[in-house]
C-alpha positions as CSV (number, residue, x, y, z in Angstrom):
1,X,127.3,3.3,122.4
2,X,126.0,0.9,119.8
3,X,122.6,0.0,119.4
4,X,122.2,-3.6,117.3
5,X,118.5,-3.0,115.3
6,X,119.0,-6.0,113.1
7,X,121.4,-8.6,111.7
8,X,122.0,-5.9,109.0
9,X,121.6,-2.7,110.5
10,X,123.5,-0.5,114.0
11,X,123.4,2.8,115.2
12,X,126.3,4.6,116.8
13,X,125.1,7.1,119.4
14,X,127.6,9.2,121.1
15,X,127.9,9.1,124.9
16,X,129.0,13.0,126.0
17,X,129.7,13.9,129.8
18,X,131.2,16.9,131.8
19,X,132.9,16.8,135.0
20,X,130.7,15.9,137.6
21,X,132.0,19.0,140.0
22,X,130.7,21.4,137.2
23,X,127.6,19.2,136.7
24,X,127.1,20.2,140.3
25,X,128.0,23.7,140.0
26,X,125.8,24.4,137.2
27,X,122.7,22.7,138.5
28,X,123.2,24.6,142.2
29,X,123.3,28.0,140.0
30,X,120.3,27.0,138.2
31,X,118.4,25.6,141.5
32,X,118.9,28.8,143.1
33,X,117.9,30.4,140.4
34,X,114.5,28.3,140.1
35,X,113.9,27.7,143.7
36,X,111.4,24.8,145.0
37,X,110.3,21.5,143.2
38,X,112.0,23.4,139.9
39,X,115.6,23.0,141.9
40,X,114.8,19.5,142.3
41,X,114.1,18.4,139.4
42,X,117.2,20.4,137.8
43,X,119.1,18.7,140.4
44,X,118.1,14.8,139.5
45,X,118.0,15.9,136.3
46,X,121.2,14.4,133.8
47,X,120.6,17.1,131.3
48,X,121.7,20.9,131.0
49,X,119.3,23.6,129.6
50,X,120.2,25.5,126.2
51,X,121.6,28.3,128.0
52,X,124.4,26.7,130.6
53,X,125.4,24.2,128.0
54,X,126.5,26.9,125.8
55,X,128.2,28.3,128.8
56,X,130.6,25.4,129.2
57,X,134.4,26.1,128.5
58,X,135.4,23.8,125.0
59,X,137.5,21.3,127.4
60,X,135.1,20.3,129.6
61,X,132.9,18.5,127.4
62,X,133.8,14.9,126.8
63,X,133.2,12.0,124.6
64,X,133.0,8.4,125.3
65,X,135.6,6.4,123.0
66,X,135.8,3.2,122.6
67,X,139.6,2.7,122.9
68,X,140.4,5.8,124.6
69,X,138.2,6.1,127.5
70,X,137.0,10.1,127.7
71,X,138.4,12.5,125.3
72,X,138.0,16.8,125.3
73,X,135.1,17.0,122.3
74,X,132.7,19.8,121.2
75,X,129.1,18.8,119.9
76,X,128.9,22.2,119.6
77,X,131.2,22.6,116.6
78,X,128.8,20.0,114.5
79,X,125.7,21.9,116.2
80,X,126.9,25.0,114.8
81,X,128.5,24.0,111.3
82,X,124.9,22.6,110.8
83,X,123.2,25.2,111.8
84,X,125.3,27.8,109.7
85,X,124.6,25.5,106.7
86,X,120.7,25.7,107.1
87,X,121.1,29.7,107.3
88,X,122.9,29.6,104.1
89,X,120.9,27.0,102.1
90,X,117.3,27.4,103.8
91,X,115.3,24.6,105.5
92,X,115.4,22.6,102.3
93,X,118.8,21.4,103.6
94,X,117.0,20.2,106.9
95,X,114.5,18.4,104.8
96,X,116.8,16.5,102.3
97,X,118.5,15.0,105.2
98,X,115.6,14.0,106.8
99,X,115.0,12.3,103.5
100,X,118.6,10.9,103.2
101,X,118.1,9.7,107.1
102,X,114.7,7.9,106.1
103,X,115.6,6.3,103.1
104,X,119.3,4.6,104.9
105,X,116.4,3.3,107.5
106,X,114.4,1.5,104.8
107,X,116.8,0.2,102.9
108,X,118.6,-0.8,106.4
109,X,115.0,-3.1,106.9
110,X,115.7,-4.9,103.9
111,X,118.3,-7.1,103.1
112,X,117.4,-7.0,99.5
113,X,118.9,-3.4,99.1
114,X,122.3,-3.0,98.2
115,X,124.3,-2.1,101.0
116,X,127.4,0.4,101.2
117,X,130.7,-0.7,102.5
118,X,131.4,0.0,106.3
């Protein structure tokens, strides 16, 4: 999906989905699990908890592509390559990207800044 912020600027946010039988699986194993107004949210709910995401076979998971329609791909696999890199290199990593995030968003409010080729 692509959000339009300005004449200059867009973000790219990827749309990810799993089979709506295993949707339904996995919230009926959690609502039993929680039991009253709990179950019903998890049931209206469009998001999975921590622990039955991780559960999910590699497969299942799919991403939105323009051209393609739905294609088999893993979030988890940048989640974890992330994560691994923070272990190694500390929460200074986390914080120079925050910074490298913030400073793409000002210089995406002005048109005066140089811009990189997309």
């Amino acid at each position: 999906m692509r959000i339009e912020i300005s004449p200059f600027a867009h973000v790219d946010l990827p749309l990810y989905a799993i089979p709506q039988a295993q949707f339904a699986q996995i919230t009926e194993h959690v609502a039993k699990r929680l039991g009253g107004v709990a179950a019903d949210a998890m049931r209206d709910s469009e998001e999975l908890s921590e622990e039955f995401y991780r559960q999910l076979p590699l497969d299942q998971i799919m991403l939105a592509h323009r051209d393609n329609g739905w294609e088999p791909s893993d979030p988890r696999k940048i989640e974890d390559w992330y994560q691994r890199a923070i272990d190694t290199h500390g929460e200074r990593l986390r914080r120079t990207s925050r910074y490298f995030k913030a400073g793409v968003t000002l210089c995406g409010r002005n048109p005066s800044f140089p811009r990189s080729p997309s």
